[in-house]
C-alpha positions in Angstrom: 0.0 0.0 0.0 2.9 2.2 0.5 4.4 1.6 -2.7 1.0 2.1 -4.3 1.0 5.9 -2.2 4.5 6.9 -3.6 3.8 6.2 -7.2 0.7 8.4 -7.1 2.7 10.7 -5.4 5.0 10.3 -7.9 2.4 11.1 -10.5 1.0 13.3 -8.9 4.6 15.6 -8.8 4.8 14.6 -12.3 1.9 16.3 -13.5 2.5 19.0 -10.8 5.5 19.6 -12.8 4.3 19.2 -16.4 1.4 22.1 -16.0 4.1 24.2 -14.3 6.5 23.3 -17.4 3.2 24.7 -19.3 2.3 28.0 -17.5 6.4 28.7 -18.0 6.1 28.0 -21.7 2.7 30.1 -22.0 4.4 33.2 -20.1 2.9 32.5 -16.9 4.8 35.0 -14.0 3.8 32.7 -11.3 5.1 29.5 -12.9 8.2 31.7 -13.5 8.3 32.3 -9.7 7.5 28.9 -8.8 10.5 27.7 -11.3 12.9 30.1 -9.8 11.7 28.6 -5.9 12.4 25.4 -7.4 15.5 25.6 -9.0 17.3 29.1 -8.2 19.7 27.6 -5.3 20.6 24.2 -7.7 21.7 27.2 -10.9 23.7 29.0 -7.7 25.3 26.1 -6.2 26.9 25.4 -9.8 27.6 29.3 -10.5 29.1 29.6 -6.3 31.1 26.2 -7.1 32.6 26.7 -10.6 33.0 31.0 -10.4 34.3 30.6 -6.4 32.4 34.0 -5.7 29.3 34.7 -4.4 28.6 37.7 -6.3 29.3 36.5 -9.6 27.1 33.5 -8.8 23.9 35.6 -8.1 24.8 37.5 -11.7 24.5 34.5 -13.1 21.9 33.0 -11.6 20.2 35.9 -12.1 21.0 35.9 -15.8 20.4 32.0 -15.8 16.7 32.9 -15.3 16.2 36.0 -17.6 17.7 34.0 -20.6 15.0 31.3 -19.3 12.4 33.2 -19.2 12.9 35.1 -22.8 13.8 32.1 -24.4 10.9 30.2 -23.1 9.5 29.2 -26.3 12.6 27.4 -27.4 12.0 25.0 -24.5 11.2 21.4 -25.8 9.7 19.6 -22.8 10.1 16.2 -25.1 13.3 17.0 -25.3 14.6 17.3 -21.6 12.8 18.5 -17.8 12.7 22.2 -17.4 16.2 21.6 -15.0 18.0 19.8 -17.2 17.4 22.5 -19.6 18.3 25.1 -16.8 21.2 23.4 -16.0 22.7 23.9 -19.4 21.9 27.6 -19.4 23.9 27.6 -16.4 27.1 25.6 -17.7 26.3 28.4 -20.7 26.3 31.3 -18.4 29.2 30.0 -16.2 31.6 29.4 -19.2 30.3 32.8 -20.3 31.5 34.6 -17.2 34.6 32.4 -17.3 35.7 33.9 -20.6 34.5 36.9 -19.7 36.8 36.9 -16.6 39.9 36.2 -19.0 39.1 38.6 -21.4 39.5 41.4 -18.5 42.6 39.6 -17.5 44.0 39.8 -20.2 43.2 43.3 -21.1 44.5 44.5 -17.5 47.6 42.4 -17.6 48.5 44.2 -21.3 47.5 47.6 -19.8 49.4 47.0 -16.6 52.4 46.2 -18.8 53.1 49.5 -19.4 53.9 50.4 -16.2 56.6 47.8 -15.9 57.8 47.3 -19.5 57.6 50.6 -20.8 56.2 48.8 -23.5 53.7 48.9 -26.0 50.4 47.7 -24.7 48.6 46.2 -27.6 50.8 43.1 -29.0 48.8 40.0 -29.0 45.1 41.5 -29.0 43.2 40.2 -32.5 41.1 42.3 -34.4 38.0 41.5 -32.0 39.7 42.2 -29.0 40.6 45.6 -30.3 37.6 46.6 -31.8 35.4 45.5 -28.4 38.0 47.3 -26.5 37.8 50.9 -28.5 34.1 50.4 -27.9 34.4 50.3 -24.7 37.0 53.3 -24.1 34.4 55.3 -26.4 31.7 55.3 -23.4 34.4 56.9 -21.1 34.5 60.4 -19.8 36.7 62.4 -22.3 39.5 62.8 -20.1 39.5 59.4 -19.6 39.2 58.2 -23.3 42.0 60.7 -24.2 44.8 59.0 -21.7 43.4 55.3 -22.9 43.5 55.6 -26.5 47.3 57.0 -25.6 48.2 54.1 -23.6 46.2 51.7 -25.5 46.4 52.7 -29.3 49.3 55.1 -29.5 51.9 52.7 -27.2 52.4 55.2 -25.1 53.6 54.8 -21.2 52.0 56.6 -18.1 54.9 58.6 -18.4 55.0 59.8 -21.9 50.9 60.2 -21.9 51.8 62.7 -18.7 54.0 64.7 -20.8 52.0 65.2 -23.8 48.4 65.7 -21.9 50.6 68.0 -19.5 48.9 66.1 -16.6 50.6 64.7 -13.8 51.7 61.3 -13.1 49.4 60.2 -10.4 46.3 61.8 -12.5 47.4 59.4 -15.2 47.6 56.0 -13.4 44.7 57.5 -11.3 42.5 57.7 -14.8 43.9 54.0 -16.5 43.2 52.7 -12.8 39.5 54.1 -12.5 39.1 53.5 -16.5 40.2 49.4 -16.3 37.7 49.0 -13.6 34.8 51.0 -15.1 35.5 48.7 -18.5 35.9 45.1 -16.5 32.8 45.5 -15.3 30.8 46.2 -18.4 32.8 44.0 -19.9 31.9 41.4 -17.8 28.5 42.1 -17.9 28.5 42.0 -21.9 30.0 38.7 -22.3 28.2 37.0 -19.3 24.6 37.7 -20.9 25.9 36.0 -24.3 
């Protein structure tokens, strides 16, 4: 008799679960809140594990269920459960962050180069890289965009772009400083909703 209650139980979730599935499909907003009770701390747990932060995690959790929600209609319930399919969003939206992450790093570590090296800055960047990054000096304050296209584009160091804006050293690094963070974090933003 016990086995008899747990398989109607059993049905019972299952069809539970199948209207829910539904109402998500359909554009219901509570079967979008009850999917996000459901399944929000399984798509954190992955994020908190994989990213090792707890902020980046509720980004992409966050994201996890937006992308969800708008691209509910792609959602083939004979194709896989509702978490299975939220599960890959997540792997999606964690490798997303993950790339993102090195794309920052590796802008930084090229900017930061011209402290030590004197060096150019741009050397291994491809076209893409280049091209995303002039975008994103173009939404900077001018001040700012003026000493990063220098540093960035014209090769120059914190000390030659000091003596040509006429601006001292400390404003300089002060700007590239301020500029490299206001950039990571769009950028990251950018390539984590992809």
């Amino acid at each position: 008799m016990n086995t008899l209650n747990r398989r109607a139980m059993t049905d019972d979730e299952a069809a539970d679960e199948a209207r829910m599935t539904q109402a998500f499909i359909a554009g219901d907003e509570a079967a979008l809140a009850e999917v996000y009770k459901r399944w929000s701390s399984l798509v954190f747990t992955l994020a908190v594990r994989s990213l090792g932060d707890r902020g980046d995690a509720e980004d992409v959790t966050q994201k996890v269920f937006v992308s969800a929600w708008t691209g509910r209609s792609s959602f083939k319930p004979e194709r896989s459960s509702l978490s299975a399919w939220l599960v890959g969003i997540t792997k999606n939206k964690i490798a997303d962050a993950h790339e993102a992450r090195a794309r920052i790093r590796r802008l930084q570590e090229e900017l930061a180069s011209t402290t030590s090296r004197g060096e150019a800055v741009v050397e291994d960047f491809d076209l893409a890289d280049t091209l995303m990054v002039a975008d994103e000096i173009s939404r900077l304050e001018p001040d700012a965009q003026a000493i990063m296209r220098l540093a960035f584009f014209d090769d120059l160091t914190h000390n030659q772009i000091a003596d040509r804006l006429e601006l001292p050293l400390g404003t300089v690094k002060s700007h590239i400083r301020r500029s490299l963070q206001r950039m990571r974090t769009r950028l990251e933003a950018t390539y984590a909703t992809r």
